[in-house]
C-alpha positions in Angstrom: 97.9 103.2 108.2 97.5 100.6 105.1 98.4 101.4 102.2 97.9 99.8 98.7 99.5 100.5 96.0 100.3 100.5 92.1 103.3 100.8 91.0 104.5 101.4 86.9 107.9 100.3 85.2 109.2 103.3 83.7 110.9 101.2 81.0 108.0 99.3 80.6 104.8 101.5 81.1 102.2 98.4 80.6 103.9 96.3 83.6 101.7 97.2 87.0 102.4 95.6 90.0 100.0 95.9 93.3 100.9 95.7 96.6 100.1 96.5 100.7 102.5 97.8 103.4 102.7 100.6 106.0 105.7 102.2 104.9 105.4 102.8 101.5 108.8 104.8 101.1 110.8 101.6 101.7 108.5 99.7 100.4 108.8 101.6 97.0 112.6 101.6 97.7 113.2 97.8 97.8 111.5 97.1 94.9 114.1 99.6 92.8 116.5 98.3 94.7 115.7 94.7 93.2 115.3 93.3 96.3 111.6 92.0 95.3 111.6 89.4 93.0 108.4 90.2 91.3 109.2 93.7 89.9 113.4 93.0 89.5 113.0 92.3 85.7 111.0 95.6 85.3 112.9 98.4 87.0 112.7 101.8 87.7 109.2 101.7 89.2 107.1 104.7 90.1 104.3 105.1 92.2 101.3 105.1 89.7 98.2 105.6 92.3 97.7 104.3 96.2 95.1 104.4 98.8 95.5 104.7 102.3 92.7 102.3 105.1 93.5 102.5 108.2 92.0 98.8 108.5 94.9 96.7 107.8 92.5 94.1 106.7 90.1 96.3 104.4 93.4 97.0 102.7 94.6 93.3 102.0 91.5 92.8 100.6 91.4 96.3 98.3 94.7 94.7 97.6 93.2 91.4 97.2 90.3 92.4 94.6 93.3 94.6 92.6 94.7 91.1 91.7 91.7 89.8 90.6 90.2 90.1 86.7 88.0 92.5 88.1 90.1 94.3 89.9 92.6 94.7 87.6 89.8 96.0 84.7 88.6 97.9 87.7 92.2 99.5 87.9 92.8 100.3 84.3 90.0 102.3 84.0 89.2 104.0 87.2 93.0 104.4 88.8 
């Protein structure tokens, strides 16, 4: 299983960051850990909404379209 993911800075509710992996426990652990340097500046996160595929490469590209204009309007108003 894929999953992708939103996360939200607590401290800063507008910052979003989306992401992919198979374990998203760590994955959610690392980043409040500061060990990714994409969401360091913006810590704690929490786990706004994710989805699970269970195509690996449906999900990069879910995770993909998330990053895109249109899939971050896409985001706001549906997730």
């Amino acid at each position: 299983m894929t999953y992708v993911y939103i996360l939200q800075s607590i401290e800063n509710p507008e910052r979003h960051y989306v992401g992919a992996t198979s374990d998203l426990r760590a994955r959610l652990q690392k980043h409040n850990a500061g060990e990714v340097s994409h969401t360091s500046k913006y810590l704690p996160w929490i786990i706004k909404t994710y989805l699970a595929f269970a195509d690996e490469e449906r999900a990069f590209a879910f995770e993909k379209y998330l990053k895109s204009a249109s899939g971050r309007a896409f985001a706001k108003k549906r997730l």
